[in-house]
N, C-alpha and C positions, 0 to 999 in steps of 0.2 A: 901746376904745383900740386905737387902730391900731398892730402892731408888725412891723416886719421878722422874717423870719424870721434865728436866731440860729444860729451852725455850729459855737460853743465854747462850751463846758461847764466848769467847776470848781466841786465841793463839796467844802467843808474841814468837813471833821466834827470839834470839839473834844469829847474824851470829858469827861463832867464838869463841861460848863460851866455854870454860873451865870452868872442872870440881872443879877446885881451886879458880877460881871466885867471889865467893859470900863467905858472912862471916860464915855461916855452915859451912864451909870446909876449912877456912882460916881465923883464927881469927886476921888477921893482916889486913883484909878487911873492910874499914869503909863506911859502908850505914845505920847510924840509923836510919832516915828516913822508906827507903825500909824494912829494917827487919818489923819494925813495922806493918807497911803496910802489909808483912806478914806473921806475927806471925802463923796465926792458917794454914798456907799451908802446904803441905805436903810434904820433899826430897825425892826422889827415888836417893838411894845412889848406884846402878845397874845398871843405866838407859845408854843403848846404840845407837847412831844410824846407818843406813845402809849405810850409805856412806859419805865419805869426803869431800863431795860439795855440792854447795846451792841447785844444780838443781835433781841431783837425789836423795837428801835427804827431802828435800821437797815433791817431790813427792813419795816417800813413808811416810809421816805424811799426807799427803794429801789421800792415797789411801788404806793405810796399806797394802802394797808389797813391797817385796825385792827388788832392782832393776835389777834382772835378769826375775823380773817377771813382770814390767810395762814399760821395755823397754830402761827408760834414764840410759844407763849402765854409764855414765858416764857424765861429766861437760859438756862434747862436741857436746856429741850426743843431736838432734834437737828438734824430736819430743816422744812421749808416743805411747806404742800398741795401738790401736783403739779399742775403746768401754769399759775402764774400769772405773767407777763411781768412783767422785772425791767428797771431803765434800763441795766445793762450790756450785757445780752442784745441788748435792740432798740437800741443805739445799736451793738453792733454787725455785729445784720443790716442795718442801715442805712447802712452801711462808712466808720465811724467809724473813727479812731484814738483805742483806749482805754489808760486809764493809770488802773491802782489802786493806790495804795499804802496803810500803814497800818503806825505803829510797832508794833502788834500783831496781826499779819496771819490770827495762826492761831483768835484771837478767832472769827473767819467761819467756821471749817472747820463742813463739812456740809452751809450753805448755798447755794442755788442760784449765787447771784455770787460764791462763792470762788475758782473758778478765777481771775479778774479781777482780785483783790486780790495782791501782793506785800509785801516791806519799802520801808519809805522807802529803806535803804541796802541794798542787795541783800549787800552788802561787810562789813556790819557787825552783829557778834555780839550786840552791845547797840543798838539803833536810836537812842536817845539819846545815843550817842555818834556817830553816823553822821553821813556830808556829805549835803547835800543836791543835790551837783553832778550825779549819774545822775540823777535827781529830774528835778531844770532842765533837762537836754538833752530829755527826753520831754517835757517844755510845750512847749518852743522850736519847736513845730512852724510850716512858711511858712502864711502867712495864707490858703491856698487849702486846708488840711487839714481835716476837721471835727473836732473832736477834744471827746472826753468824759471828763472827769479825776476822781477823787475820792481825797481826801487825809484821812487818820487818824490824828488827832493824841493819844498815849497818854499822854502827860508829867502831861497835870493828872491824872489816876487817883490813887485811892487809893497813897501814901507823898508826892505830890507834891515828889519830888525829896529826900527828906528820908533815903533809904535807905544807909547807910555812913556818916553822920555820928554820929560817938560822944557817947551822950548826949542825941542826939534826944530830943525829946518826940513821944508820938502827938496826935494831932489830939482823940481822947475823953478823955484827959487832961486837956489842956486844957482840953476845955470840959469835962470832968467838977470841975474846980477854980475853974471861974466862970470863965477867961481867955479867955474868947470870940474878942476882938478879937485873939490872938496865933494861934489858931488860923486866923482868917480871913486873918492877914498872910501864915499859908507856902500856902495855899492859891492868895493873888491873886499870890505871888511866882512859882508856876508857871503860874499862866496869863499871866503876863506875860511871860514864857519864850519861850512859845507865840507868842504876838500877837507881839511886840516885837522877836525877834529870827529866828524861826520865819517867819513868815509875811509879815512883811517881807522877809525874802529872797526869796519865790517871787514873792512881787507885783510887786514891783519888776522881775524879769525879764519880766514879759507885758507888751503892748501893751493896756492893760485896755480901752479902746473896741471891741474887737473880742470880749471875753467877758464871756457871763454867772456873774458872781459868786455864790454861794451861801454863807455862812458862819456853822454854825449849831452847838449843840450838842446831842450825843445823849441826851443826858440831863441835869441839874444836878448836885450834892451838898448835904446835909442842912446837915455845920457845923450844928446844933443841936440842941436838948435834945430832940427827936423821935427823931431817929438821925444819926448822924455821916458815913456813907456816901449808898447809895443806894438799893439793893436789897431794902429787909427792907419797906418801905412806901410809899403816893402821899404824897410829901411836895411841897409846891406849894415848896420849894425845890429840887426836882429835875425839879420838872414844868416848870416856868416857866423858859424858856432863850434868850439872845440868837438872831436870826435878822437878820445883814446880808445886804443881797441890792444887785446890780450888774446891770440889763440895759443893753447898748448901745440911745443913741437914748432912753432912758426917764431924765429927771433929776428929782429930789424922787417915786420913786414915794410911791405912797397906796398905803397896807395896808389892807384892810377896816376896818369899824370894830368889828365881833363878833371873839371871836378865830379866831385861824385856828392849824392844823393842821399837825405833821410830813406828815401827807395830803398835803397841799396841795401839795407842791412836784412831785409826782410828775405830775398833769395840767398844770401851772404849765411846767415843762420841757420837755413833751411838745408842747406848743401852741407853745409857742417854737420849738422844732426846725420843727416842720410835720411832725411824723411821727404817721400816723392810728394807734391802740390802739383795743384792743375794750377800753376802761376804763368798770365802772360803780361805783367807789369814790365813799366819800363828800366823797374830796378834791374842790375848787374850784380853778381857776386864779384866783392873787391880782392876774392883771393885769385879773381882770373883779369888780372888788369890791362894784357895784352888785347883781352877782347874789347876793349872801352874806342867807340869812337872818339878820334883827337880832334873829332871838332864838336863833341858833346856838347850840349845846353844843359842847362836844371832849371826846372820850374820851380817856382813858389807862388801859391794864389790868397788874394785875401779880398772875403766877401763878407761887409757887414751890412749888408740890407737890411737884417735883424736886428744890429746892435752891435756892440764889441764886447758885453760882460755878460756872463754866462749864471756866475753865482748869487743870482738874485733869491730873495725866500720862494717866491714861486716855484721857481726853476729845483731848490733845495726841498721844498716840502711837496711837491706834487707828484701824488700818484705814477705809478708807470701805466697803468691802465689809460689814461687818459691822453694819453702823450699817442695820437695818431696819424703823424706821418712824419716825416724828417720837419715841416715847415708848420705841423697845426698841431693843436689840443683841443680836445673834443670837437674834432673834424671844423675846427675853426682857426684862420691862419693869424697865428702872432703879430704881432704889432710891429709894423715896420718902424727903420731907423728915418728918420729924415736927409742925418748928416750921413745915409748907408752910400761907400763905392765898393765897387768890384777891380781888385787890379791883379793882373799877372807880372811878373819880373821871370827874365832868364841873365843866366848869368855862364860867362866861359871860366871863372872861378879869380880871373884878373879885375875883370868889367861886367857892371852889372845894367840892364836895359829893364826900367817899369814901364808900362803902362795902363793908364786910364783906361777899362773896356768898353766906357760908355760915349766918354770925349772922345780917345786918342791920345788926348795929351801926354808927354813922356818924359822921363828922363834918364839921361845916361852917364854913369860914374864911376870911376877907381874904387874896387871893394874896400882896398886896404887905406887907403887914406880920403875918402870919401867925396875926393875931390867934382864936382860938376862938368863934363864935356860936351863936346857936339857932335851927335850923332848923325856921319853923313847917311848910313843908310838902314834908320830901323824897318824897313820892310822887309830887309832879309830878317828880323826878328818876330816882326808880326807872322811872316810866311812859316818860320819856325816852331810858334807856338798853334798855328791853324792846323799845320801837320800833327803834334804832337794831340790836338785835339781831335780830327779826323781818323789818324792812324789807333786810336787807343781801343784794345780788343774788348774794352771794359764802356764802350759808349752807351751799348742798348743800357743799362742800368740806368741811363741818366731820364728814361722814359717814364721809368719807376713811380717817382711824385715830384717832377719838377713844376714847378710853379708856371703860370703862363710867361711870367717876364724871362725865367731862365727856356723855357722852353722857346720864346723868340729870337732869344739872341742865342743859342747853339742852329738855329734854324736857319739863321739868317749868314752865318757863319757858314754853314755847309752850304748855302745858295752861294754865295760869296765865290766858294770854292769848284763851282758847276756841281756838286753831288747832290742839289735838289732843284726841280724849278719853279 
């Protein structure tokens, strides 16, 4: 496919979005506004990401790696391997005009692209209450700027909006009393928030034939009897997440037809600009879909040895100086979780396969209605993800600062596999 090359940028990262979301997928979902707005975008109805939290999911959209392969294996963990090229960085050695915002900005602290990120409202104490006006002047750039945006949208997060009204009900509540559907009504009430009032404002001010759109989310939420949030396990309701996309010059794109990947958008971007990277991630550009093996996998990893929550005061008020190595502060290692597992999940984008890295234990189910099956043969899955861990041109990093428990179990992994003895 033949594409111009592209000089604007915008990725709107919705925290928490669900695949049931938006009115494509839910016609009980009302944003006529947003539809319109955008009509000619394109769903990736496959579209996976790598992990269940803001920080290691981001930075694989951010870097197009796994997260066994850029380091934040999990919510908790600090920092990133050292020295892998992020799109903030190279778009602006490449003398972009960058714009980061993020109703939750300090979410990033430690990460390589935090400097990049601010508030939505620079002005305002609560971002949810903020304008979007300082926002809009930095899109408004003249059409000879190259400019690279990304926008973080925190409102659907856990309370979703629900926080000061007396007498609330919580979300587990709910569903812990069989009211499912009331639980999902305050849920799609703040993602409509988002879409409807949110994000029609900023669209509305661009010239959209001159950029590429990106509009995806970082993760999903549970809403169900599995777990209610996100964080605690690979739930194919958080795995599984809208992904609109907008290139100028390209109308009705075609998504692969395997699914595809949070990876993906990181060489997908890269090809568009016309800016060469030493990349050899497993991400794909989705504008070359013929290339896609049709029996692709997607990983997604979730490691909370550390914990699940990131935004503790510590975590918010502590030095960067002190923060030294992905797992310690002042060369002393954080406080493990108790209730900490490690799981992977692959998914062909129909069916999805977790497993325990510690147990084994596993399960296997229908993305789309979540239903529980019997899996006659996960070893071609485990054999799956063994390769996709042996094969990664990005392992040495993992030498870096892994811990001794991480560094036994990639060790024992590769013994497993005859590549040590």
């Amino acid at each position: 496919m033949g594409i111009n090359v592209v000089n604007k940028f915008l990725l709107i990262s919705i925290d928490c979005w669900r695949y049931d979301a938006l009115s494509r997928t839910n016609p009980l979902f009302n944003t006529p506004k947003f539809d319109l707005l955008t009509q000619d975008f394109s769903l990736a109805e496959k579209f996976f990401v790598s992990a269940p939290a803001t920080r290691p999911s981001h930075t694989s959209y951010f870097t197009g790696l796994y997260p066994f392969e850029h380091g934040v294996y999990g919510q908790t963990y600090l920092k990133m391997f050292e020295g892998i090229p992020n799109l903030f960085q190279l778009f602006s050695d490449a003398g972009y005009h960058i714009t980061g915002r993020s109703e939750r900005p300090e979410v990033f602290r430690f990460l390589d692209f935090e400097p990049f990120i601010t508030s939505i409202d620079p002005n305002a104490q609560a971002q949810h209450l903020g304008s979007l006006e300082d926002l809009i002047q930095h899109l408004k750039q003249p059409s000879n700027i190259p400019q690279f945006c990304f926008l973080h949208f925190w409102y659907t997060h856990g309370g979703y909006g629900m926080s000061g009204i007396p007498g609330a009900p919580s979300l587990k509540w709910l569903v812990d009393q069989g009211r499912m559907d009331e639980a999902l009504r305050i849920y799609y009430a703040a993602a409509t928030h988002i879409l409807e009032f949110k994000l029609v404002e900023i669209l509305k001010q661009l010239k959209l034939p001159e950029w590429a759109v990106f509009i995806f989310g970082d993760h999903g939420e549970g809403i169900c009897e599995e777990l209610i949030d996100h964080g605690s396990t690979l739930n194919q309701n958080v795995l599984h997440v809208p992904l609109l996309a907008h290139i100028p010059g390209v109308s009705n794109l075609e998504f692969p037809i395997p699914p595809i990947s949070a990876i993906d958008l990181f060489p997908t971007i890269m090809n568009l600009a016309g800016i060469d990277v030493d990349y050899h991630g497993y991400g794909q550009d989705l504008l070359s879909p013929s290339k896609f093996d049709e029996n692709r996998l997607v990983l997604s990893e979730l490691d909370s040895l550390y914990g699940i929550g990131f935004l503790s005061r510590d975590n918010l008020e502590m030095p960067h100086r002190r923060v030294t190595s992905r797992t310690t502060v002042d060369n002393v290692e954080i406080n493990r979780y108790s209730e900490g597992v490690r799981l992977w999940s692959l998914t062909d984008g129909e069916y999805l396969y977790r497993e325990d890295e510690e147990t084994g234990a596993f399960v296997y189910r229908h993305v789309l209605s979540g239903e529980d099956l019997t899996c006659e043969e996960p070893d071609r899955f485990r054999d799956a993800y063994d390769t996709l861990l042996v094969n990664s041109n990005y392992q040495h990093l993992q030498a870096q600062e892994s811990t001794t428990e991480e560094t036994k179990i990639l060790e024992g992994k590769l013994r497993n596999l005859g590549y040590i003895e």
